[in-house]
Each structure stands twice: as C-alpha cells, then as structure tokens.
N, C-alpha and C positions, 0 to 999 in steps of 0.2 A: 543429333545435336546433344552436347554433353549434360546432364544433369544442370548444371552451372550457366551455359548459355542461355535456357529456356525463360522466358518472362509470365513473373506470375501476373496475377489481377485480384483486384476486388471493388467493388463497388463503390465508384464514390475519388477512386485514388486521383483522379487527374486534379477534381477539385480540392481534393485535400494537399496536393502538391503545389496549386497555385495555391491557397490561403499562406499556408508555410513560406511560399516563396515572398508575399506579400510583407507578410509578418517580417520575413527576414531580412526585406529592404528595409522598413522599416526602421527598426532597430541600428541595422549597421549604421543608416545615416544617424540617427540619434548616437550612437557611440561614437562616429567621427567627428560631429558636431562637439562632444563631453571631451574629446582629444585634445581639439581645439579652441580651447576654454569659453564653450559657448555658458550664460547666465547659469544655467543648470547640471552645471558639470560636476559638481556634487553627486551626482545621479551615474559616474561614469560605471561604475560596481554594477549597477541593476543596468544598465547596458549592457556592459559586457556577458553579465549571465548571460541576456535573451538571447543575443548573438550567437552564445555557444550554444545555448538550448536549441536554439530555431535550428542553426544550420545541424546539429545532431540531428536534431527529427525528420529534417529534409533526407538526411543520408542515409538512414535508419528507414525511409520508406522507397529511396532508388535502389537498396540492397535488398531490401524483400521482393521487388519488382524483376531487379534486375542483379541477380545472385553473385553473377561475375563479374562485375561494375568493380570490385577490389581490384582485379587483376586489370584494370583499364590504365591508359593516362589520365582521365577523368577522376576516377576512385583514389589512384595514388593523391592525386592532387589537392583530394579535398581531404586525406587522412593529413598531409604536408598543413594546410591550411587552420585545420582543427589543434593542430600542434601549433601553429604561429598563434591561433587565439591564446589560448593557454599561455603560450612566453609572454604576451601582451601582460596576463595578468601577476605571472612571476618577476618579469624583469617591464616595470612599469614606467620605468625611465626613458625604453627603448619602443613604448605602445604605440604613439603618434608611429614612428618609421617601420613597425610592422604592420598597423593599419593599412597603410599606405602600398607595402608591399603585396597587403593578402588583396585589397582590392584590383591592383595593376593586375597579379598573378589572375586572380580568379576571372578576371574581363578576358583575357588571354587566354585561358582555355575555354570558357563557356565558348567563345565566340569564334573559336580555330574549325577548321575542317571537320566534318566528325569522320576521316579517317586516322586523324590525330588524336581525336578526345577519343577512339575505342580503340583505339591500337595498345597492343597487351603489350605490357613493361612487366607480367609475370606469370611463368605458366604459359601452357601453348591453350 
C-alpha cells in the first residue's frame, strides 16, 4: 500500500470528528439563516468565519487520517467547496446562490456510493 493510502490514528479522532461535524452543522444553518435575512443577520461575517473555520478543521483532520483523501472525489470536492465559501465572501451579492449550491453539492457527494466519493480524479 502506498505511503498516501495508509490511514493514520490518534486517540480521540472519531470524536473530535463528530464535535467538528456538529459544530459545523451548526453554523452553516446559522449562516443560511444570516443569507436569508434572519433577525440577526448582522452576524452573517461571524458565520461565515465559523463555516470556513469548522469545515477547515474538518479537512485538516480527514487529511491527516487519510493522506490521499486529496487525490479522491471527495477531497477534490471539499477543496471546490472551500473555494465556494471564500467567493461567498468576496462576491457577496452572489452568497445566498452559492450557499445554496455548496449545500446541494456537498449533500451529493457525502451521500453518493463511496466508489464515487474515493474514486481518484488524480494520480493513480
């Protein structure tokens, strides 16, 4: 198995994987909510941070796990998505319709086959 296949570990990771995931529902619904001119949509800034923080830290702990998770459909996916947060913040006119995309997108693959979500889009 190549260097890059093999999956690390440490203690603790599965749970710190669901807190992150938890965290990070969180948040998204509150910056979908800040989208759609919920009371506190003032707050959509510090949404957005957490958003890209959380799902960072999420990615940043399935890449230590799982080394070649870049070269996946999955890891492509989520660098695509990371970049859609981002345009959220640069082009904020167009936030509501990428919100909207990265959730459809990201439902679509978490939820596909997983010979889809690890099928390599780079490198063998």
């Amino acid at each position: 198995m190549p260097p890059d296949e093999r999956q690390r570990e440490f203690h603790g990771r599965r749970w710190l994987t669901v807190v992150l995931r938890c965290v990070h529902l969180v948040v998204v619904i509150w910056l979908g909510a800040c989208l759609m001119g919920a009371p506190f949509a003032d707050s959509v800034r510090a949404a957005h941070t957490w958003v890209f923080a959380s799902g960072v830290a999420m990615f940043a702990v399935d890449l230590w796990h799982h080394p070649g998770h870049l070269r996946e459909t999955a890891g492509a996916a989520m660098l695509v998505k990371l970049a859609l947060v981002a345009a959220m913040a640069i082009v904020p006119q167009h936030a509501l319709a990428l919100f909207w995309a990265i959730v459809v997108g990201s439902a679509l693959v978490s939820h596909a086959p997983a010979s889809f979500r690890h099928a390599r889009v780079v490198g063998r």
